[in-house]
N, C-alpha and C positions, 0 to 999 in steps of 0.2 A: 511499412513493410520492411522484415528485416531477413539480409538473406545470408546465411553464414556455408560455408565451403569446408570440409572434412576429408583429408585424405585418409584413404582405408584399405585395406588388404585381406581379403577372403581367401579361401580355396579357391574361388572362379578365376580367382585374377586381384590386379591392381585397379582403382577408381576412389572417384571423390564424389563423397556424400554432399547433396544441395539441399539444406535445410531453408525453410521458408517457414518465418514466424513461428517456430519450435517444430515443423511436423516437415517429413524427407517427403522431397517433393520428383528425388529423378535421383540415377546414379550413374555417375559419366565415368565410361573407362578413361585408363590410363593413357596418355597423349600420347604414348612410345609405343603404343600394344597393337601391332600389324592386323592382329588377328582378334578382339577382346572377345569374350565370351557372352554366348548371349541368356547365360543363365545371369549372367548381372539386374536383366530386367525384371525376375524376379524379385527380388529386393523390397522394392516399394508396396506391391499387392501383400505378401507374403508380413509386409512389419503389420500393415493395418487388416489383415484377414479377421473375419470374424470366427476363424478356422484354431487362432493364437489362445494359448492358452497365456490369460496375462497375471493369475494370481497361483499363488502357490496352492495346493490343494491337497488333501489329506484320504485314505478313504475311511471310510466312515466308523466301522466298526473298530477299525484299529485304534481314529482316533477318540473313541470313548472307552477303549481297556488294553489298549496298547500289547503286550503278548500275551494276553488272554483273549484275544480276538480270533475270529474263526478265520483260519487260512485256505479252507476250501472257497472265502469267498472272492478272491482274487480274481481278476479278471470280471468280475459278476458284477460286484458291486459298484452304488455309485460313490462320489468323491464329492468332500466340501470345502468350500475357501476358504484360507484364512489370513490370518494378513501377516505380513514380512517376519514383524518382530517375532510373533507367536509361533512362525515356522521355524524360524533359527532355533526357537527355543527347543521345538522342537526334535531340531537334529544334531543339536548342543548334546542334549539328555541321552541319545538313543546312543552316539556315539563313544560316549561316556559308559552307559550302563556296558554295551559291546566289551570296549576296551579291559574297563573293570573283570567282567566276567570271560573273557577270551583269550584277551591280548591280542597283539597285531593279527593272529591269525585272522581273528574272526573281520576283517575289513578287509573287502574288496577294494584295490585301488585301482580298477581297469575303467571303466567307463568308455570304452572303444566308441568312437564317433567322431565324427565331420561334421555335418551339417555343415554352416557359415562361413565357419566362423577361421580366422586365420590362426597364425601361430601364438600368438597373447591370450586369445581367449577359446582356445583349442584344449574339448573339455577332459581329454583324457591329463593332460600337461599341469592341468589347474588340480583334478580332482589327484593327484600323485602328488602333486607338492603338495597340498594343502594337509594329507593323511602320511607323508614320509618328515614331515616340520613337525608332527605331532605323537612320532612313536613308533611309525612303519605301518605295515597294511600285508596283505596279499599282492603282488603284483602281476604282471602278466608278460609274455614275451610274443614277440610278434605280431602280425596284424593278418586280416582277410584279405590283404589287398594283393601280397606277391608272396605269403608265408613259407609257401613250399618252397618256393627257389631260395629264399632268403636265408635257410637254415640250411640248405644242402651245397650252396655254390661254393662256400669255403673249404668244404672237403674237398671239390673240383677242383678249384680255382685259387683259393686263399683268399677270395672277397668276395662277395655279392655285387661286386662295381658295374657289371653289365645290366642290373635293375635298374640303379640307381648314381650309378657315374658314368664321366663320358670315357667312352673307347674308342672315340673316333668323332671328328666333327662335323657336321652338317657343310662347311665350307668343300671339305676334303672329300665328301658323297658326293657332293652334285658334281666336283672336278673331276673324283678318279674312280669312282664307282662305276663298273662295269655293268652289272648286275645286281637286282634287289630284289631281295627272297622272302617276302612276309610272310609268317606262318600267322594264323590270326588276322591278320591284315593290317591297316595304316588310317585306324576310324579316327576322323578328328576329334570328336566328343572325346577319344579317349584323351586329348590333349586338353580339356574345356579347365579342367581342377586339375589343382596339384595341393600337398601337404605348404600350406602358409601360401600358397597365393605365387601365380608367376605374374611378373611385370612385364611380361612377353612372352605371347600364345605363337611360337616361330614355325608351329609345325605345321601349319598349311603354305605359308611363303617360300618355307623351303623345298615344301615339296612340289610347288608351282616351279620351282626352278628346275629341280629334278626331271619336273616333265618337259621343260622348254628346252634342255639338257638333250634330249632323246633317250635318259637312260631306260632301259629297261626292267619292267616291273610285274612282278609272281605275285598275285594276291591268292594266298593257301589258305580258304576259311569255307565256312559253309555258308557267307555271305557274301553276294559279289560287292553289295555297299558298304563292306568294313575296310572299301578302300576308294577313296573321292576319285569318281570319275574323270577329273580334271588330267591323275595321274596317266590316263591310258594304259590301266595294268590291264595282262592278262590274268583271268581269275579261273584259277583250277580250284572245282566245288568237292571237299573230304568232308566226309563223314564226322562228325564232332568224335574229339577224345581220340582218334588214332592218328596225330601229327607224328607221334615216335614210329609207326610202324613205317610211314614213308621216312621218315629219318633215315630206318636202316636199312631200307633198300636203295636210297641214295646213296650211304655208303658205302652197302654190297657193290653198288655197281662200279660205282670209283674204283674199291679194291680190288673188281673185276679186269678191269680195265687197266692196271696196274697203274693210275692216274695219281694214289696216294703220294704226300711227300713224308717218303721216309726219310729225309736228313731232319724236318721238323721234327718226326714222332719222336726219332729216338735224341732231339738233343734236346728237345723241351717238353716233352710228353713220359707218363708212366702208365703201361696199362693198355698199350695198342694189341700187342698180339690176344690177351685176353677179349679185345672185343672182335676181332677178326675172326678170332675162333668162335663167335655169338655169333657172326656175320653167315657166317661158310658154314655152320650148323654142326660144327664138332663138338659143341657142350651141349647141347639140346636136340641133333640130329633133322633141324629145319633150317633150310637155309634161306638167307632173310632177302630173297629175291623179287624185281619188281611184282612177278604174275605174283608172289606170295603178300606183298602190302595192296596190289590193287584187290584183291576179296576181301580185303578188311577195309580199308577208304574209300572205296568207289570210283577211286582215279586209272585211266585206263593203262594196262602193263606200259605199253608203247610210251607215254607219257611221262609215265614214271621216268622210264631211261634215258628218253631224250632231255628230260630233266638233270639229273646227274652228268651228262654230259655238255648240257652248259653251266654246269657249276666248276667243270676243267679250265682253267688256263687262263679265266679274265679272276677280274679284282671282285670277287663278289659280296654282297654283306648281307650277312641272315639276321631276323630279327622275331622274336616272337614276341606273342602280346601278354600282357600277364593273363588272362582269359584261361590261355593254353593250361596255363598251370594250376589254375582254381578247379581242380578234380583229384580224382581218386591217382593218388604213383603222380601227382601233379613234378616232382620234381624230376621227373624220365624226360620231359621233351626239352629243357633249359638244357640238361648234362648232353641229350644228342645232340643239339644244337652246338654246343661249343668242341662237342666230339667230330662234330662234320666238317665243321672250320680249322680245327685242328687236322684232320687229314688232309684236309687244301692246304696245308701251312698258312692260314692265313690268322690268325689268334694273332693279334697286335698288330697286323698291317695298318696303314693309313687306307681308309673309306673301305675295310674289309672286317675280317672277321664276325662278330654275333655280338648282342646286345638284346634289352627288350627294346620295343616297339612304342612306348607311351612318352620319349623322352622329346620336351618342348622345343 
């Protein structure tokens, strides 16, 4: 019996592959991983499924006249094996014939997908080098994953770092964070994957601290389980797709309240009177008050405002989930969210300010 040991790195996480006599017999997270994921277990049923597609396969019609084939039969038709060489050969020709008759236009270089697989054999990465080494292709920008905010934060901000950097750390939350404001909530699944794999799932330990902490915690979703019970948050239930609208009656009422910090607006901020005047309903003649976001969220007036007035005077940190942003104007509630934080002066504080919600 022979037993060989393979360190690996998926999107689930870090672990080591145990082979036994050529066939994966288990896959052990990573010894440092507080938290590892338990999509790992997958792995083993998923290599040997009889679900796997294990040879390469053609459909049918195409591959006996290649673009003389009927293309209404897509999706219809079935498909046949063939084997390795014959497929290269395959997609040697077809590539070739493309190129010849197109040029780069005519190749897609996008191939968007995950599955597995980690940053080495991560198929968008492979199939772009493999068609930019050979002449260029079509390329693609962006992903489904935070699109909206990713293209619009640097006209806000000058970066996208609240997706995908840190702004603050988890040490400096559980010590000085007053208040935490999930819009979307604090789902650990959303923590399970990341792009190449984390060597450390830290976002339930920390938030066991948070809760041993007594901090207190706003779960803003339309699920109370998009936030582990362990945390003891309160969970006020909105209506999907109007986080922006309690946004700005959160800031109506600050402004209301004359709670704003205007020494931050005006020496780090451009652009505050024109949302005030959104606010107070001088550009559109509505004004963006709590009774006016509760008919559109669901969340009671009263609520609303006693909400904005605990976001006065403590350290608080708002967080949205990328969720929030996967819809229609997706990049309105990232921009009021850093706009809310911004009237707190709180944009670069330690355990304050806005970020998303998915960070490990």
């Amino acid at each position: 019996m022979s037993i060989k040991r393979y360190p690996q790195l998926a999107h689930w996480g870090a672990y080591t592959a145990v082979v036994e006599d050529g066939r994966l017999i288990r896959c052990e997270p990573f010894v440092d991983d507080p938290d590892p994921s338990p999509l790992l277990d997958s792995i083993v049923p998923m290599v040997y499924s009889d679900k796997r597609i294990r040879k390469p396969a053609v459909r049918r019609s195409w591959l006996q006249k290649r673009e003389g084939s009927d293309r209404t039969l897509r999706g219809r038709e079935d498909f046949v094996e063939v084997d390795w060489e014959f497929a290269l050969d395959l997609v040697a020709q077809e590539n070739r014939r493309v190129r010849d008759r197109y040029g780069a236009s005519g190749l897609f270089t996008g191939s968007y997908g995950w599955s597995s697989a980690g940053r080495l054999h991560h198929a968008r990465s492979l199939v772009r080098r493999f068609y930019f080494s050979g002449g260029g292709g079509v390329d693609q920008q962006g992903n489904y994953s935070w699109g909206a905010a990713q293209f619009f934060l640097p006209y806000v901000i000058g970066t996208f770092s609240p997706l995908t950097g840190r702004v603050t750390s988890w040490p400096s939350v559980v010590e000085h964070c007053e208040l935490f404001v999930a819009f979307g909530g604090l789902a650990l699944k959303n923590a399970q994957v990341s792009s190449g794999g984390a060597a450390e799932h830290a976002l339930k330990p920390w938030l066991q601290k948070l809760a041993r902490k007594g901090t207190p915690v706003i779960n803003i979703s339309p699920m109370r389980d998009d936030c582990p019970e362990f945390v003891n948050a309160e969970w006020i239930p909105i209506r999907p797709n109007t986080d922006v609208a309690l946004m700005l009656a959160l800031a109506y009422e600050i402004q209301r309240l004359g709670a704003q910090d205007e020494a931050f607006l005006h020496s780090h901020c451009v652009g505050y009177q024109q949302l005030a005047d959104y606010l107070n309903g001088v550009s559109d003649g509505v004004a963006k008050t709590p009774a006016w976001a509760s008919d559109i969220t669901g969340i009671p007036t009263a609520r609303i405002a006693l909400l904005a007035r605990q976001l006065i005077g403590v350290r608080s940190f708002i967080t949205c989930s990328y969720s929030v942003q996967r819809a229609h104007r997706g990049e309105q509630p990232y921009w009021m969210m850093i706009a809310l934080s911004a009237m707190l002066g709180q944009v670069g504080c330690r355990a304050a300010g806005s970020r998303s919600a998915t960070a490990q």
